[in-house]
N, C-alpha and C positions, 0 to 999 in steps of 0.2 A: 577164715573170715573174708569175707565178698567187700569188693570196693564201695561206701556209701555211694547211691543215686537218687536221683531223683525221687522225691515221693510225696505224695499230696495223703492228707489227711481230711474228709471229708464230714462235715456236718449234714447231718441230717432234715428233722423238719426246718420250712422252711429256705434250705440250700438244695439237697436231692430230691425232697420230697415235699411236694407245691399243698401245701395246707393252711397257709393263712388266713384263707377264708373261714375255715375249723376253726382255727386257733381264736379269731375276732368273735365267733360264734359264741363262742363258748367262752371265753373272758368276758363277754357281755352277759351270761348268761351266769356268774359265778358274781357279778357286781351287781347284778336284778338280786341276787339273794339279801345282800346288805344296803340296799335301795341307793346305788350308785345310777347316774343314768349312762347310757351305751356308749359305748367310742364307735365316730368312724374311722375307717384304717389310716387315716392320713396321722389324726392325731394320734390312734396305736402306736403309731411307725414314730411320732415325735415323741413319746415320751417312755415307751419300752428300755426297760434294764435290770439286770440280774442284780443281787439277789432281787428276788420277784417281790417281795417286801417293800424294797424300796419305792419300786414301779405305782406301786398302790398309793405311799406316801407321798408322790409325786402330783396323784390325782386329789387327793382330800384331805393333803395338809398334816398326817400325819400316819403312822404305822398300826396295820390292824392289828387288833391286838390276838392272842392264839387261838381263843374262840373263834375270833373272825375269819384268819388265816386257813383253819382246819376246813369250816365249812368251803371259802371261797375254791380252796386248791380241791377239795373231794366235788363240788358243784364244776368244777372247770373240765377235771378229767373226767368226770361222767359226762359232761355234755362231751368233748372232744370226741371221746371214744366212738358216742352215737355219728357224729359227725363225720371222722375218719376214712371210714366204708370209702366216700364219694371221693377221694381225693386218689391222686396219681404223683408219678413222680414228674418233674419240672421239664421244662423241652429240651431234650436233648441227652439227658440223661444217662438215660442206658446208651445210648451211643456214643455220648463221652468217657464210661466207663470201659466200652469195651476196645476202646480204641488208644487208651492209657493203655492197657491191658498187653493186647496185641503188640504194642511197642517195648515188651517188654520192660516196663517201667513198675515201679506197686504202688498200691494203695489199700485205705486204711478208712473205716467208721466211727466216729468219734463221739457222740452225742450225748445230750440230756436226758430224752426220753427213755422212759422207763427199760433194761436190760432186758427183760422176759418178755415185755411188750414187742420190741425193737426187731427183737432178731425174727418171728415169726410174719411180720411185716414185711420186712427186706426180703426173705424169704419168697414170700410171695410175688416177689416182684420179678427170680429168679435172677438177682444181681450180685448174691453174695459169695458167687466164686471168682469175683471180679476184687475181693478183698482180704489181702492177706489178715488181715482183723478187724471184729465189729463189737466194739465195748457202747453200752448203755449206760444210763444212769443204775444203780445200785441204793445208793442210800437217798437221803432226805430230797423232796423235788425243792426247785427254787432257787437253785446255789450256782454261785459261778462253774464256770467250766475246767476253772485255772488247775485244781489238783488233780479231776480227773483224765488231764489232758499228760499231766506229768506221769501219772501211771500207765496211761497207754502209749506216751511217748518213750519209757522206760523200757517197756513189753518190746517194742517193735527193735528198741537197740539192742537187745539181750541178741538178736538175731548174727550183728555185725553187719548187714545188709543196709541197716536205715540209721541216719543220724538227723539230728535236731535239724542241724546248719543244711543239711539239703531236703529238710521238707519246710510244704508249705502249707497250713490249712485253710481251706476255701469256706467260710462260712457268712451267716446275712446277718450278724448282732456285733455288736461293737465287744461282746464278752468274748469272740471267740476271738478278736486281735489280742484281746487282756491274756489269752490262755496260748496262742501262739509264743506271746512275749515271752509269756514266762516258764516256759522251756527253752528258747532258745529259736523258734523257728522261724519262717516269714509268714505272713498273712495274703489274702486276699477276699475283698467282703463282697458278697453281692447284693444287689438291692433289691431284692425277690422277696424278701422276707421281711421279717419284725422290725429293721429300722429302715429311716427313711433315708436317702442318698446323703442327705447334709450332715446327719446323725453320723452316719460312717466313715465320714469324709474327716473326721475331726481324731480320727484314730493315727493316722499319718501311713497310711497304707494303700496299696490301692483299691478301688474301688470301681466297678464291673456294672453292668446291666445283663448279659448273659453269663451262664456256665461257661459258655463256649471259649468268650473272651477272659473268664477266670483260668484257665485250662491252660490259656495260650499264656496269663501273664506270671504263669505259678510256674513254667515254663523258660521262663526267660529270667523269672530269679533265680533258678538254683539248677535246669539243666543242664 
């Protein structure tokens, strides 16, 4: 068994992979179906949180109920998906990954989005030997990150290599400090994504404007 080091655990859209603009697309495009009017991203970013349920009840005062739910989340990912094509991954990216990499350091994919989706994606982007593992979501969309964070954070201990207390996951929602927490790890959020800097700031963690300075502060907690 290899001495725990350093290791970042990476989220996906939103954090590696800059689709906001998809994301807003098509959340507006799943609230046009239930005669919701559109968010702009500012208000997205103020009032985005998981379960995705909630997020809704936040806008109209109450929880849709599973007719609605069904339709919104099948109308969301059909638009996203059309949308997806255009997006890329976030500045710096792949040169942050491969330069963790290079330092001999590891790292990890962590996310919501769809597993069978996810990996063909990454794929493409020709990043994903830059990660010792890439878990997706599996079951129900909508849901915290908190338990799937525990089995991938389990996965990567079986190794001896990686422990809780020296990783850190880098993600842009206040769910993934919730999913950091409760394994045991440290966080760092970026404001790239679905909340807005104040939103993330209330997590008690730090909070970043680039990858680059996420990189460097995930770095200095637990290198």
């Amino acid at each position: 068994m290899g001495k725990p080091h350093a290791h970042l655990v990476w989220d996906w859209n939103g954090t590696l992979f800059d689709d906001i603009d998809a994301v807003l697309g098509a959340t507006n495009a799943s609230f046009a179906e239930i005669g919701l009017e559109p968010l702009t991203l500012e208000r997205y970013r103020e009032l985005y949180c998981v379960p995705v349920p909630v997020f809704y009840e936040r806008l109209v005062g109450r929880r849709p109920t599973d007719a609605e739910w069904h339709v919104m989340d099948d109308t969301f990912h059909r638009h996203y998906t059309a949308r997806r094509a255009a997006c890329g991954l976030a500045e710096g990216a792949a040169e942050l990954l491969a330069q963790w990499s290079l330092a001999g350091r590891s790292q990890s994919l962590c996310s919501l989005f769809a597993h069978e989706e996810l990996v063909p994606v990454v794929g493409g982007f020709g990043i994903e030997r830059h990660f010792v593992r890439v878990d997706g979501r599996t079951g129900p969309s909508g849901v915290s990150k908190s338990e799937q964070m525990a089995r991938h954070v389990e996965a990567l201990a079986a190794s001896g290599a990686v422990s809780a207390a020296h990783t850190v996951v880098i993600g842009d929602a206040l769910d993934d400090a919730v999913a950091a927490r409760h394994v045991g790890a440290r966080a760092v959020l970026y404001t790239g994504g679905s909340n807005s800097r104040a939103g993330l700031s209330t997590a008690g963690v730090p909070v970043v404007d680039t990858l680059a300075e996420a990189v460097e502060t995930a770095y200095a907690l637990v290198g």
